[in-house]
N, C-alpha and C positions, 0 to 999 in steps of 0.2 A: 504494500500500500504506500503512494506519495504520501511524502510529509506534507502539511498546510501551505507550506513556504512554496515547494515545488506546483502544489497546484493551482497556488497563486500567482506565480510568477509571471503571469500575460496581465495581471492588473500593473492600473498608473500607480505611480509611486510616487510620493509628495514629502518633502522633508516640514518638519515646523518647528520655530526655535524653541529656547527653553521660555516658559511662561505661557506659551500659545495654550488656548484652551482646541481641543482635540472635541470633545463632543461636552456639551453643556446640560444640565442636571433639567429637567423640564421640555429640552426639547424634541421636537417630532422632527426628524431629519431622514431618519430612518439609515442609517449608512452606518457602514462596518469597516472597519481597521485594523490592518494584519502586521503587527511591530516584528518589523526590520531587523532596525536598531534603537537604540538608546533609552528613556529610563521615562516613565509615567505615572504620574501620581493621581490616584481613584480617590477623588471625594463625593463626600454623601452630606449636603449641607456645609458645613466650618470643619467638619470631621475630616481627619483621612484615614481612608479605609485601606489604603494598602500602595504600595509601591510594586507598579512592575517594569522588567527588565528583559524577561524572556522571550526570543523571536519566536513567533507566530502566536503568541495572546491573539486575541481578538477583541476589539471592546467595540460594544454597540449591540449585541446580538440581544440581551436582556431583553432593551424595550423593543426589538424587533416581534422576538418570539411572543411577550407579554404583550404586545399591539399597546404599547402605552409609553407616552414620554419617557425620553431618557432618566433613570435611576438613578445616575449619579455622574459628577463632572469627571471627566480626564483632561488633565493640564500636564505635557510635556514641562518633565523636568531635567533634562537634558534635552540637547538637540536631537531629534526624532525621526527615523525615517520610517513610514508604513506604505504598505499598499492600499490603496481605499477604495471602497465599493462604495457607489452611490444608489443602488436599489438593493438595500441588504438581503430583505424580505425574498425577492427573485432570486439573487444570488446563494443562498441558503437552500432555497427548492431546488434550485439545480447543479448542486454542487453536494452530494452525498457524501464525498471523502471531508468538507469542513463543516458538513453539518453534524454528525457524524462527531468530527476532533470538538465540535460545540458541544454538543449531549455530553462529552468524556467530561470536557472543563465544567461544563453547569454542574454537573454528579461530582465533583469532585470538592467545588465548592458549598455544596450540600452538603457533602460530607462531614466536613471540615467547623461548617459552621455548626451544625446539626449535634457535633463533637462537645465542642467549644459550650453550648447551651446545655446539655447534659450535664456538661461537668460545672457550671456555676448552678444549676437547677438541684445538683446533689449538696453543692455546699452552704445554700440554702432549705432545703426540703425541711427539716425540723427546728427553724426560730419560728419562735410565737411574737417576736413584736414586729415591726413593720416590716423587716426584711423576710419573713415569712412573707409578702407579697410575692417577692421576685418568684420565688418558689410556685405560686399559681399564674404568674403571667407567664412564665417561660412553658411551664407546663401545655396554659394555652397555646402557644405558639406554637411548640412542635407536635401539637394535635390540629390545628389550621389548615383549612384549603380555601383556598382564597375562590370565593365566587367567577365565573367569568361574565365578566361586561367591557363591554368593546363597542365602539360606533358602530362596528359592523355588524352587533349581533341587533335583532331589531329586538323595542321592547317588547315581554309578553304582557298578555292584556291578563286583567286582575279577576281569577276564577268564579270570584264573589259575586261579579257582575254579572 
């Protein structure tokens, strides 16, 4: 099987300095970014959520797949080179080897965080004062399916009526 990189390699290739915002938190752009080179910083609001470095990340695919604004900023923190798609959505349907290395990365980061919440959900599970919260909202969480609503889905009308 080609690696992402290899079966990317007929996309344009765009460098962006360091500071450049790469895809912005809110927006519908719909486009996908396949790093090159050099070094990206994932924020989620004022937060940052992670630093990446590894060629063929991909960022954009989130709010592709979820049909919903961008989840979170990427701002080159180094100088940057990607490959960019600008119909991500198409490119995804017809490109199986990086939809495909997409489903590996989305599972993996499921994993990871899916981890990460168990293990503060245990070191919480038995306080009785307020941090016994965290203990039922994590809980929530990782029992959660998020509804789907989408522009595309049309509303249903209300059985009642």
């Amino acid at each position: 099987m080609k690696s992402v990189l290899e079966v990317c390699a007929y996309l344009p290739e765009a460098t962006y300095p360091p500071g450049e915002i790469l895809i912005r938190e809110g927006s519908s752009e719909g486009r996908i970014f396949v790093l090159l080179e050099g070094t990206v910083v994932v924020m989620k609001g004022n937060v940052r959520v992670t630093r990446v470095r590894t060629p063929g990340a991909l960022f954009g695919e989130m709010s592709i797949l979820l049909e919903m604004p961008a989840t979170a900023t990427v701002v080159a923190e180094t100088e940057v080179k990607v490959r960019q798609v600008e119909d991500g959505g198409a490119f995804l349907a017809s490109t199986p080897e990086v939809a495909l290395h997409t489903a590996r990365l989305l599972a993996q980061r499921l994993h990871d965080t899916t981890t990460y919440l168990a293990d503060v959900k245990a070191q919480f599970e038995n306080k009785t004062d307020h941090f016994g919260m965290v203990d039922r909202i994590i809980g929530s969480l990782l029992n959660q399916q998020a509804a789907k609503t989408t522009a595309k889905t049309p509303e249903k009308s209300d059985p009642r009526l």
